[in-house]
C-alpha positions in Angstrom: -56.5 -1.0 57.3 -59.8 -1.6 59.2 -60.9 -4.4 61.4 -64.6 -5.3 60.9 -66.9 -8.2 63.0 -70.5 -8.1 62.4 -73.1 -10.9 62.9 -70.8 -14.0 62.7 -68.6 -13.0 60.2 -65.4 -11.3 61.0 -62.3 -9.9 58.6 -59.1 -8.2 59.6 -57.1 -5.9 57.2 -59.2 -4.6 54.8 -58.7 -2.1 52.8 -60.1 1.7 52.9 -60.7 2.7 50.0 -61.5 6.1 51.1 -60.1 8.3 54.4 -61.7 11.7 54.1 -61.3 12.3 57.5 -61.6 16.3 57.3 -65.2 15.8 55.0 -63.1 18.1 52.6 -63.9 15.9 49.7 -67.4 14.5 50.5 -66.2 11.0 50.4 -66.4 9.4 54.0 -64.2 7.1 55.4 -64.8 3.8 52.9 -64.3 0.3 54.8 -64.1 -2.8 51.7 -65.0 -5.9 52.5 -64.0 -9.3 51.3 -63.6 -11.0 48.2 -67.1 -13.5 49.6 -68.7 -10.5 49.3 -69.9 -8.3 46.2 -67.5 -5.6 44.6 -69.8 -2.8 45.8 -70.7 -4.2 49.6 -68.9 -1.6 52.1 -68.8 -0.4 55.7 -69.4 3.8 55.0 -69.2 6.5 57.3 -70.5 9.3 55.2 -69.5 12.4 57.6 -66.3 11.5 60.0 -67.7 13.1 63.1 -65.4 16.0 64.4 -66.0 15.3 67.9 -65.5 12.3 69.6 -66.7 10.1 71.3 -69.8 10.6 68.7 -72.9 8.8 69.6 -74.6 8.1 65.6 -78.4 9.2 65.7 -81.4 8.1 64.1 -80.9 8.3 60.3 -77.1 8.6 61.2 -74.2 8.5 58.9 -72.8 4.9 59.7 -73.8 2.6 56.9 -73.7 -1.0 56.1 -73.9 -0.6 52.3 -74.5 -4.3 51.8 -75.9 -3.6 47.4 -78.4 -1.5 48.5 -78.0 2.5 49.1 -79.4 2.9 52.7 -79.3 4.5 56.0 -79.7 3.1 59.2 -83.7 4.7 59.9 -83.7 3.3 63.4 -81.5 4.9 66.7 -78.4 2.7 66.8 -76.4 4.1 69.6 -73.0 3.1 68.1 -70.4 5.5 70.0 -67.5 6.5 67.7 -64.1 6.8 69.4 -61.5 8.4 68.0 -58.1 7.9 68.7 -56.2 9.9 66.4 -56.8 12.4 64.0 -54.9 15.2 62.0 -54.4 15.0 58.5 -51.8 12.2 57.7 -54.1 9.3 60.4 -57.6 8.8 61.8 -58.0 6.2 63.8 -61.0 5.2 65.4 -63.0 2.1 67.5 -66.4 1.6 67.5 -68.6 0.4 70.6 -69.3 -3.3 70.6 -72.9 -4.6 70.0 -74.5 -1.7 68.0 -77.0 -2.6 65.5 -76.7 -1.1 62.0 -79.6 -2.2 59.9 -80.6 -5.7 61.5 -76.7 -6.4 61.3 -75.1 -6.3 64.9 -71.3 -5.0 64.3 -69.6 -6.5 67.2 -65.8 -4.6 65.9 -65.0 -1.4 63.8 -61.5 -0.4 64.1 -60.3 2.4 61.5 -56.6 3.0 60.9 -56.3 5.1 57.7 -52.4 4.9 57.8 -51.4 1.9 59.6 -47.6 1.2 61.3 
């Protein structure tokens, strides 16, 4: 389950509909988002960075797919923290305040296999 805040709207436990946290299968790490929103508009982090913390560059790999295919194009400075991976759990925070396409994500929490 995943925790997600950005501009003013904020959801707790939503699914993942996709933890490939070793990049083995090319899918990312797939946040949903909630029924308000359309079937296809998801939080994506197309490469799970091996090292952590991971600062995401310009034309980096965190996207707010919001019905549009896109990339952030501007530096965001979101810093990945991971705090646990191997292969059965990644779990992750994200810095507060980072700026993902004009949308300011204020909480990104990751927990591919929850308690």
């Amino acid at each position: 389950m995943a925790q997600v805040s950005f501009d003013t709207f904020t959801a707790d436990n939503q699914f993942i509909t996709s933890c490939d946290v070793d990049n083995s299968s090319g899918q990312g790490i797939v946040v949903d988002l909630p029924d308000m929103f359309p079937s296809n508009y998801v939080v994506k982090i197309e490469t799970v960075p091996s090292t952590s913390p991971f600062t995401f560059p310009v034309g980096g790999d965190l996207d707010l797919y919001l019905g549009s295919s896109h990339k952030p194009d501007d530096p965001t400075n979101c810093v990945l923290t991971r705090t646990s991976n191997s292969i059965f759990r990644y779990s992750a925070t994200l810095s507060t305040n980072c700026t993902v396409m004009n949308h300011t994500f204020s909480r990104l929490e990751i927990d591919c296999i929850p308690n």
